[in-house]
N, C-alpha and C positions, 0 to 999 in steps of 0.2 A: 504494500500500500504506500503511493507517495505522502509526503509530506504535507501537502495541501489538503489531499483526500483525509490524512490522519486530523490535522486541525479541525476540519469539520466536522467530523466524528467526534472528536472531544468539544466544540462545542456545543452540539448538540447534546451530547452527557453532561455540560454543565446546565444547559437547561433542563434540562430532564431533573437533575441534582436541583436544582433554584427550586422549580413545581413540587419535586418529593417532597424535600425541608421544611418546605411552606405548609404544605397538607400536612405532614407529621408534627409541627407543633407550631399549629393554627393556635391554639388556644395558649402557648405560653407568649409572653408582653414582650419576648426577643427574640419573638418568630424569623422575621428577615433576617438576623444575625445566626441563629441556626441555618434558613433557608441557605445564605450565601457560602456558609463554609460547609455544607453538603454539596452545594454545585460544584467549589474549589476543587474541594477533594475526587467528587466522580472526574472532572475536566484533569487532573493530575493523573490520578488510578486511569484512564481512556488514552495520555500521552502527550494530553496538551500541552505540557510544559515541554518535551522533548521537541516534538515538532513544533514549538517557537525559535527553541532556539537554533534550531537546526535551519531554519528557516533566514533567522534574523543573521547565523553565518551566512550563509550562500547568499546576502543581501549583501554584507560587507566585502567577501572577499569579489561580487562584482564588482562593484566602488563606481565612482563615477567616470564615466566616457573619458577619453584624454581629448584635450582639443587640439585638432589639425597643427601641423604645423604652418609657419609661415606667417601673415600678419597675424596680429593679435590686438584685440578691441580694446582700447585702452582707458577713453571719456568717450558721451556722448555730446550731441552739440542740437541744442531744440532752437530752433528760430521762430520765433510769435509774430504772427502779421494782423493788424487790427483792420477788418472793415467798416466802414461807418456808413457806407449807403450811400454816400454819396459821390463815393467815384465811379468813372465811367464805367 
């Protein structure tokens, strides 16, 4: 399974995890705080942390483009022309 495919996978087990928590302790006053650290955890146990980071590598070691050789853009230069309507 690639990396992509895995993240979506784990997020959708974190929702699934956020819905579980929620229904299983609707009734205590730190429902949500349960809720989220049951998504956490199903989204960790499904992989989502490994395909981030595996992810966020192959983001860095592509890096940014190199730029062409040859000139290189150095300032720009904006010229502002006013019309008033009443030239020809």
């Amino acid at each position: 399974m690639s990396d992509k495919h895995q993240l979506r996978f784990a997020l959708a087990a974190l929702l699934a995890g956020l819905l579980w928590g929620y229904v299983r302790h609707r009734g205590d006053r730190r429902s949500s705080v349960h809720s989220a650290l049951q998504g956490i955890e199903w989204f960790v146990a499904y992989g989502g942390a490994a395909a981030l980071v595996t992810l966020a590598r192959e983001f860095m070691e592509r890096g940014a483009p190199e730029p062409p050789e040859g000139e290189r853009v150095t300032h720009f230069r904006q010229v502002v022309t006013e019309r008033t309507g009443t030239e020809g």
